[in-house]
N, C-alpha and C positions, 0 to 999 in steps of 0.2 A: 170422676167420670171415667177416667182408662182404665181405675180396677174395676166399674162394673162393665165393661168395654170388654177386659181381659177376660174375667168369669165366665161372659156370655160365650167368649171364646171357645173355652173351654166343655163348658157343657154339648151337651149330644144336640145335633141340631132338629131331630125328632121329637116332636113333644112328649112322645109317650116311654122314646129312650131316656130323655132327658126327666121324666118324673120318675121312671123305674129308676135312676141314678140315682133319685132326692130320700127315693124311700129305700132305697141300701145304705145311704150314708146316715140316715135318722136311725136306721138297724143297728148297724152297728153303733154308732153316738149310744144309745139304751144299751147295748150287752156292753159295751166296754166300759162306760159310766157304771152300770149295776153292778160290772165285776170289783170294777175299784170299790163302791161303797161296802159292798158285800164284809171286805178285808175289817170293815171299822165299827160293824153290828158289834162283835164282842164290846169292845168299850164304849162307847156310847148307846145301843141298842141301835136299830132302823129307823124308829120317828123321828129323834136327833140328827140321822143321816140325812133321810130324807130332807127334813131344814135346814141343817147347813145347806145342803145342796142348791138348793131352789133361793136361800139368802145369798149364798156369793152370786149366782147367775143374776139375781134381781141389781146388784152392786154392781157388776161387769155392764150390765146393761144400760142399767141407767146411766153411769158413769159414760158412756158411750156414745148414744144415741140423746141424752136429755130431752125425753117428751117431755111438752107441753101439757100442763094439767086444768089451763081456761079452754072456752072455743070449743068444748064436745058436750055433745048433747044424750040428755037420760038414758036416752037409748043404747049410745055409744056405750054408756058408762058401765050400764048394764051386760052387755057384750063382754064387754074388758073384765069385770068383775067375776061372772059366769064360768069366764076361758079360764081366771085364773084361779078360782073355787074348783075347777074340774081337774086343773092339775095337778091341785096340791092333792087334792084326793088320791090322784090314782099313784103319784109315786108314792104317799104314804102306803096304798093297799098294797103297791108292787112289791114295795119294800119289805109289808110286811109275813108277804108269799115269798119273799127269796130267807128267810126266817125258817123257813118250813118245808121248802121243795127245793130242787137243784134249778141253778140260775136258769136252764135254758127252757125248762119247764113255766116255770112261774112266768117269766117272759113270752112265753110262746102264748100262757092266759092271757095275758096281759092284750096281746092282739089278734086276739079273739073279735074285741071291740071294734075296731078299724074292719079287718075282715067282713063282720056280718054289716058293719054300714057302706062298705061297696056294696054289697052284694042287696040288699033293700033298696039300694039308691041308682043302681045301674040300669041304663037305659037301652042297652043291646045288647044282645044274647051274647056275643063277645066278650062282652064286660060281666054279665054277669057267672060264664063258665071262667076266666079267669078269675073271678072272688067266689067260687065253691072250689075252685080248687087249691087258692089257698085257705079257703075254710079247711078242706080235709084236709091240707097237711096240718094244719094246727091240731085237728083232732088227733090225727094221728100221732104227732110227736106228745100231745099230753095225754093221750087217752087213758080209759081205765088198767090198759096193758100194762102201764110202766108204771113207775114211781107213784103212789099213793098216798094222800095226806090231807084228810078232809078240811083242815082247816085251813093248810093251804092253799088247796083251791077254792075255798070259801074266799082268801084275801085275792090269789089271783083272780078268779070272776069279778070280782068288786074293783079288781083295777081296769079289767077289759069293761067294764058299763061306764067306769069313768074316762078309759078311753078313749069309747066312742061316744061321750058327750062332747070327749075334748075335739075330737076329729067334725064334730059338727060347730061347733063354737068356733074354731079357729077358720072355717070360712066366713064367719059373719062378722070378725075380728079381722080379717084379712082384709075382706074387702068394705071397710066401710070408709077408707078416703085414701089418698095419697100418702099418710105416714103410718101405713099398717106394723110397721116395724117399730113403732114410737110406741104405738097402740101396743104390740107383742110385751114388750120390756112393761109397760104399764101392767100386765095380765100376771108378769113371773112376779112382779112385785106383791100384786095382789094373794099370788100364792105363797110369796116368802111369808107374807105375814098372818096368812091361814094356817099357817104347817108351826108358826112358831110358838105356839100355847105348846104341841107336843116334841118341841125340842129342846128349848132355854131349859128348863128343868133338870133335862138330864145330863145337859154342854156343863151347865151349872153344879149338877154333885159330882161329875166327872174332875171338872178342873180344882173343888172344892178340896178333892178325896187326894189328888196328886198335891 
């Protein structure tokens, strides 16, 4: 109870300071996560990354939190499943656009997805001139001007659509009872074990080969 007491503390007492907070620190969490994995593409390739990644997270978490897997209903289940088929999606795509583009590029497609579902979903002109304007900086930081690499933005588009399924999923994940965060750890689960047909293989002729 004191550390969520303290946290609250801490955060901005403005709710829209305090969400602008949540989506700087989720920013940077992706560019400095993507950078580290980026370093392990050579020996393993990205799918492999991508799976480890989303396997220890799903291990930290569960290990943590121990949701409950009686007590939720199809609906839930589906939700939970949904969130975590969407995630494993888009860091394999991200992953497999940072392969092909420079990190800040491929990252910047990548929330393309987020971007265009503010801006569909905003309900006053406020909101939705803040989500066109960071729509165009995204164009602008990826546009046709700079770096070019059709199949990487082929991967990065494909992770920005997973993104913004995951951006919609994770409200319906969030709010569907009191142990939304049981529910979250149940969804990366779901993703470690989507993502893991295109990792063990490679973890496996890697460790094979040493």
């Amino acid at each position: 109870m004191s550390t969520n007491k303290n946290a609250s503390a801490l955060a901005p007492a403005h709710p829209g300071a305090r969400a602008a907070l949540y989506v700087l620190i989720g920013s940077l969490g992706i560019q400095l996560s993507s950078a580290v994995s980026a370093s392990m593409f050579d020996s393993l390739g990205s799918p492999a990354v991508s799976s480890l990644r989303l396997v220890l997270a799903a291990l930290m978490l569960l290990a943590f939190f121990r949701p409950r897997l009686t007590g939720r209903s199809a609906r839930q289940w589906a939700a939970i499943s949904g969130y975590g088929i969407a995630m494993a999606a888009m860091n394999l795509l991200l992953y497999k656009a940072i392969e092909h583009l420079p990190l800040g590029i491929a990252v910047t497609l990548d929330f393309l997805g987020p971007a265009i579902v503010a801006l569909v979903l905003s309900r006053r002109v406020r909101e939705a001139l803040w989500a066109l304007l960071a729509l165009a900086g995204v164009i602008l930081i990826a546009g046709p001007g700079g770096y070019f690499d059709l199949l990487g933005f082929a991967f990065g588009l494909g992770a920005g659509l997973c993104f913004a399924l995951y951006t919609l999923l994770a409200e319906k994940v969030g709010k569907q009872d009191s142990e939304s965060i049981s529910s979250l750890a149940l969804s990366v689960t779901v993703a470690a074990l989507v993502s893991l047909p295109f990792g063990v293989p490679r973890v496996a002729e890697v460790s094979g080969g040493q």
